[in-house]
Backbone as a ProteinNet text record, in pm:
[ID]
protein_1_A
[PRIMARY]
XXXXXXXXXXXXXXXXXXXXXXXXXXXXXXXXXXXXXXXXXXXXXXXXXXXXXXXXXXXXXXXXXXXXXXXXXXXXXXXXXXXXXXXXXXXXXXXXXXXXXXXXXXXXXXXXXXXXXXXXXXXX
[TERTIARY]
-1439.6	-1412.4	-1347.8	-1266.8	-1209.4	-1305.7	-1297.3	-1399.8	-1382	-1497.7	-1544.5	-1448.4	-1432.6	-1386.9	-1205.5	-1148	-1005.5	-926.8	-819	-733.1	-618.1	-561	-459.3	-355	-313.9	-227.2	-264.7	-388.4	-415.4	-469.8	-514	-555	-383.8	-277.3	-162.4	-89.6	-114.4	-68.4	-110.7	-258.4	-326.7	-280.7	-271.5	-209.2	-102	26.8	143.7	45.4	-32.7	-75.6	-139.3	-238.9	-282.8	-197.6	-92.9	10.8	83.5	109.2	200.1	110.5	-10.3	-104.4	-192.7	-144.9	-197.1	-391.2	-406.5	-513.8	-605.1	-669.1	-774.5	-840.4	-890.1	-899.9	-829	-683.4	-589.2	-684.9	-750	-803.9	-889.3	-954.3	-1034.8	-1026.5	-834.7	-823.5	-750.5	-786	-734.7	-848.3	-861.7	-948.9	-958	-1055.9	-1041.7	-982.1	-928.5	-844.1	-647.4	-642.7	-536.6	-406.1	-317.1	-178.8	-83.2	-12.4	103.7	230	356.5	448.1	590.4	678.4	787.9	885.5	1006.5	1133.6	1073.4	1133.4	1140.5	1026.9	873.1	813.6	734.9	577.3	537.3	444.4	415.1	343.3	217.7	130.9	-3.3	-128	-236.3	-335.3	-453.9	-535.1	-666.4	-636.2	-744.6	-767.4	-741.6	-812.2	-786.9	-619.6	-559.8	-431.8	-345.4	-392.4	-343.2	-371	-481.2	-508.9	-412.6	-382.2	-304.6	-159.7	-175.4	38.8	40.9	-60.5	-53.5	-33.7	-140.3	-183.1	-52.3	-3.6	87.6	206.2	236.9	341.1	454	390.1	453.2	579.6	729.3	834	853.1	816.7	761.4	709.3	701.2	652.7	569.9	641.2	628.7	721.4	648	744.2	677.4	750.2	705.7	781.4	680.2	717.5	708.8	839.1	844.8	858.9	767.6	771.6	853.6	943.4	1063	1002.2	955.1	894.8	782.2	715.9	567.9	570.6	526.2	518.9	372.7	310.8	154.2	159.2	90.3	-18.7	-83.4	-183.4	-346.9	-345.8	-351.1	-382.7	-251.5	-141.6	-20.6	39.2	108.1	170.3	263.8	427.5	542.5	578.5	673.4	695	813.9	909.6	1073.4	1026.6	1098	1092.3	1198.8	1185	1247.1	1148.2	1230.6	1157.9	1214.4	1165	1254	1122.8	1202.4	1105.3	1167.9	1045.6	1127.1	1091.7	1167.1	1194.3	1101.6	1038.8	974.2	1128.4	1248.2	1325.2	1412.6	1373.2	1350	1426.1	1527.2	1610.1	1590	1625.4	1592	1606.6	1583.3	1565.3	1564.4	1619.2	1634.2	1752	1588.8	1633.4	1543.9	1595.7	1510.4	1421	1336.6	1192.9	1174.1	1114.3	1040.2	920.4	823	704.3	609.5	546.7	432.1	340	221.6	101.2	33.7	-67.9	-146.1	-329.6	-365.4	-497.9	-611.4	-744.4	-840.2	-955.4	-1052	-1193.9	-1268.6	-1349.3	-1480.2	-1570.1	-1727	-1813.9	-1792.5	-1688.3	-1718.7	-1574.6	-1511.7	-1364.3	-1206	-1164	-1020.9	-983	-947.8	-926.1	-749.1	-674.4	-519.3	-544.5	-491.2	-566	-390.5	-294.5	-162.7	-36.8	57.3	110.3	261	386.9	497.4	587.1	667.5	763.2	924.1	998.9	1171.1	1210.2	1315.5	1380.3	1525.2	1597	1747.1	1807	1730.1	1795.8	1695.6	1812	1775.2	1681.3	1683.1	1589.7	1458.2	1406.9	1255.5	1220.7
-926.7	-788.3	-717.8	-669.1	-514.9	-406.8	-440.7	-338.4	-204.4	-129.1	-54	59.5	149.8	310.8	212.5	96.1	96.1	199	201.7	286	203.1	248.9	187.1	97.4	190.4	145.6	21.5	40.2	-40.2	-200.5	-180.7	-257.3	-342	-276.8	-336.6	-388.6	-329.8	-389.6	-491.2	-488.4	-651.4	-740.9	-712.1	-848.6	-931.7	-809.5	-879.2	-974	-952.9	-999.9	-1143.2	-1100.5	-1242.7	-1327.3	-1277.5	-1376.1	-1480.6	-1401.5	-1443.1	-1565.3	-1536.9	-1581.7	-1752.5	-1726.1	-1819.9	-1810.9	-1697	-1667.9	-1688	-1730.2	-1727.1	-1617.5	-1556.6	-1398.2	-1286.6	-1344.5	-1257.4	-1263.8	-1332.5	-1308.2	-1241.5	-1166	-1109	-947	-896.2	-778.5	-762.3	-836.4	-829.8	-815	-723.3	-745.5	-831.5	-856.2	-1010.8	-964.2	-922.6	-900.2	-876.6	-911.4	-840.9	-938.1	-833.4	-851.8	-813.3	-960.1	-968.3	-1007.8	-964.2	-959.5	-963.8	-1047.3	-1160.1	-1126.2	-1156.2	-1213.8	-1350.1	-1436	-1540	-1607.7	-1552.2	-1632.6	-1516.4	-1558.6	-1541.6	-1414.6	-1349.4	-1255.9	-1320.6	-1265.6	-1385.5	-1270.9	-1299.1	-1195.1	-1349.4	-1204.9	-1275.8	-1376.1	-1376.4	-1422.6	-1524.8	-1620.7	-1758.7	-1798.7	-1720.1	-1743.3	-1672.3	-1632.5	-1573.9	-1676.7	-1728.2	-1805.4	-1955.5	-1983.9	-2098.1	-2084.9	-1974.2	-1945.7	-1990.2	-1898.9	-1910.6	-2060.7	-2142.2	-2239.3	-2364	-2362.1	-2449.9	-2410.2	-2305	-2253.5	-2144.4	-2114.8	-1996	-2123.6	-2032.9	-2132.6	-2107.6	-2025.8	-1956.5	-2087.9	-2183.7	-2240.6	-2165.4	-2109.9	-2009.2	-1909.2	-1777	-1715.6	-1541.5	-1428.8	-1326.5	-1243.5	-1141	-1009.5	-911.7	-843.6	-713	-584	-534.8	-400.5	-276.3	-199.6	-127.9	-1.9	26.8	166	128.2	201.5	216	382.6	368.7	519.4	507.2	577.8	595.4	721.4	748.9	833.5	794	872.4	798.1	686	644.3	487.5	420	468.9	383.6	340.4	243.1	209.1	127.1	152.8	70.2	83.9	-37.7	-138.5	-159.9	-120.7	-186.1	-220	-417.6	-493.4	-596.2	-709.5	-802.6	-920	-999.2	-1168.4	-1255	-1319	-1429.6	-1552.9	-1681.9	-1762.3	-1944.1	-2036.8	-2117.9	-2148.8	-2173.7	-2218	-2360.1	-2401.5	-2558.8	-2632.8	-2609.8	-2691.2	-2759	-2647.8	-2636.2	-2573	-2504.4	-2415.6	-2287.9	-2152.9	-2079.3	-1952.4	-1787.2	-1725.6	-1587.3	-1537.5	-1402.5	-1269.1	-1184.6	-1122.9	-976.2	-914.6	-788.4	-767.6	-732	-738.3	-526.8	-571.8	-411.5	-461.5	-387.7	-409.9	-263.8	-302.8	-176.8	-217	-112.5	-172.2	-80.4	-153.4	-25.3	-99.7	52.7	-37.3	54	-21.3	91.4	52.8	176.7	132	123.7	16.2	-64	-56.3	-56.7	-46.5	-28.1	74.7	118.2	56.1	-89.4	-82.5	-108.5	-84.5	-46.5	-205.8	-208.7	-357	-346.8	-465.7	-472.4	-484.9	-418	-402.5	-497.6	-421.4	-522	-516.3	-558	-556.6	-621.5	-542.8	-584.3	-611.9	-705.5	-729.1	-809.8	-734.1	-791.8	-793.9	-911.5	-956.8	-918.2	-965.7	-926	-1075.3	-1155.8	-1301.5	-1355.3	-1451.6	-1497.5	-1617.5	-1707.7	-1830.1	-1791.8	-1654.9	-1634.6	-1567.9
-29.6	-63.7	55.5	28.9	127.6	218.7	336	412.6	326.4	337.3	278.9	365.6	282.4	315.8	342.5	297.8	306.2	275.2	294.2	232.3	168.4	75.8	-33.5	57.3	158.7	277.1	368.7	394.2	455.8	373.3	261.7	152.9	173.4	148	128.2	236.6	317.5	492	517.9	505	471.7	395.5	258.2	204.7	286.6	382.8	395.4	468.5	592.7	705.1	648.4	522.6	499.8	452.8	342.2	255.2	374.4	461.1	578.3	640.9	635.7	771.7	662.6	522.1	453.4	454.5	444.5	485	331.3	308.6	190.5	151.8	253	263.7	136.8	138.1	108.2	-58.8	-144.3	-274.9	-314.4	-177.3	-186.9	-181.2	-179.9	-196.9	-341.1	-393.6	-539.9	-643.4	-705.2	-833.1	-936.9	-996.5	-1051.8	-1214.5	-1263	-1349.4	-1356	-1206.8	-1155.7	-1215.9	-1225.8	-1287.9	-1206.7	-1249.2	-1131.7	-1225.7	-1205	-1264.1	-1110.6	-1139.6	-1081.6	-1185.2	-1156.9	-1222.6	-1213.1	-1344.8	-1350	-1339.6	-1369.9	-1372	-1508.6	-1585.9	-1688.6	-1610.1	-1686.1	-1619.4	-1567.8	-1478.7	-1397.5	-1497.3	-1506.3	-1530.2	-1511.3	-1418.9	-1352.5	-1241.1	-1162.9	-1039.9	-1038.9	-1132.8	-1150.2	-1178.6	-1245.6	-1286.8	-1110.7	-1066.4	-973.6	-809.6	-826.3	-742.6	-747	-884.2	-853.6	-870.9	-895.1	-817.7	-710.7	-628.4	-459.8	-437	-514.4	-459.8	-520	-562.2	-665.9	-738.8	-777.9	-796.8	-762.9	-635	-538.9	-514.9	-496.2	-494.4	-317.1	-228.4	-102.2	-24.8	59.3	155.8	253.4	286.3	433.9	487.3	555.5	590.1	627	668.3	691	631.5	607.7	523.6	658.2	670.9	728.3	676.8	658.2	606.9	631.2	599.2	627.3	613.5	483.3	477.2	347.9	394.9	289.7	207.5	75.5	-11.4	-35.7	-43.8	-142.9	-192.1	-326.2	-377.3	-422.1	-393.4	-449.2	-497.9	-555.3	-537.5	-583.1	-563.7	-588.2	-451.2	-435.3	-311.3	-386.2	-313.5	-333.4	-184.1	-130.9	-22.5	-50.5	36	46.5	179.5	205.5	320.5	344	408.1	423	426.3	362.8	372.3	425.2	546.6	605	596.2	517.7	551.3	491.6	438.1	376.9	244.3	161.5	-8.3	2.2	-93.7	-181.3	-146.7	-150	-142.2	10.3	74.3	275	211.9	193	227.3	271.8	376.8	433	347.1	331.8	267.2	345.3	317.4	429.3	303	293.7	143.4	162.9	99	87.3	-47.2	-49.8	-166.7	-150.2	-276.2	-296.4	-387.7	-361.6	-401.9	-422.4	-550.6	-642	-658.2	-596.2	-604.5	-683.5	-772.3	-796.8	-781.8	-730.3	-659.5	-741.9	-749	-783.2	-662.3	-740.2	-605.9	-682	-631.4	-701.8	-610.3	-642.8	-542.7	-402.1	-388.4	-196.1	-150.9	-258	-182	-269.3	-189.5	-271.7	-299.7	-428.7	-465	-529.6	-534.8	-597.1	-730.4	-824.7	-986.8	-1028.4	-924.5	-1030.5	-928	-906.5	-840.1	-922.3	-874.8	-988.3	-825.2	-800.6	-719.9	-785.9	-663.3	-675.5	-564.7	-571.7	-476	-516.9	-375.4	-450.4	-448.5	-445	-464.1	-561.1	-666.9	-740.3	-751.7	-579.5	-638.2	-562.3	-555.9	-563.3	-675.5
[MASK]
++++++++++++++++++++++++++++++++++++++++++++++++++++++++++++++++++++++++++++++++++++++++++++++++++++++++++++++++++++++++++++

């Protein structure tokens, strides 16, 4: 779970840190119903369905998210950044992403309820 008293911002700053860091951690700021929506892939709903993207069907190897500018209200947060990293196929990847979060709070911490992302390249 999300230290207690998070904030939406910081709930989301974290993810980049764990996604990046391959951190296991990172499942634990997501609510277990959570919906995730991609180009090109089926919409995800629930943890379990969400856990094995990460784990098996993320097309992502490795790589870092730099954050450009962050928006919130109350519990919304969208993310324009950059992604540099490497593709399942080695090939390299250096693209700009925007990302929407929408978060709620559950017992004491702010959890990811859904999250919709785009890239401006087509093979993520």
């Amino acid at each position: 779970m999300t230290a207690p008293g998070s904030t939406a911002e910081e709930v989301v700053r974290r993810y980049y840190e764990y996604v990046d860091g391959q951190d296991p951690a990172l499942f634990d700021l997501f609510h277990p119903s959570i919906r995730y929506k991609r180009p090109g892939y089926p919409v995800i709903d629930g943890i379990v369905e969400f856990r094995e993207f990460y784990r098996s069907r993320r097309i992502i190897t490795e790589g870092r998210h730099s954050v450009e500018a962050l928006f919130h209200s109350d519990r919304r947060v969208a993310v324009e950044g950059r992604f540099t990293g490497i593709l399942r196929d080695g090939s390299r990847a250096d693209l700009f992403f925007s990302d929407f979060f929408d978060l709620i709070e559950e017992a004491g911490s702010v959890l990811i309820a859904s999250r919709r992302t785009y890239f401006d390249d087509t093979r993520v």
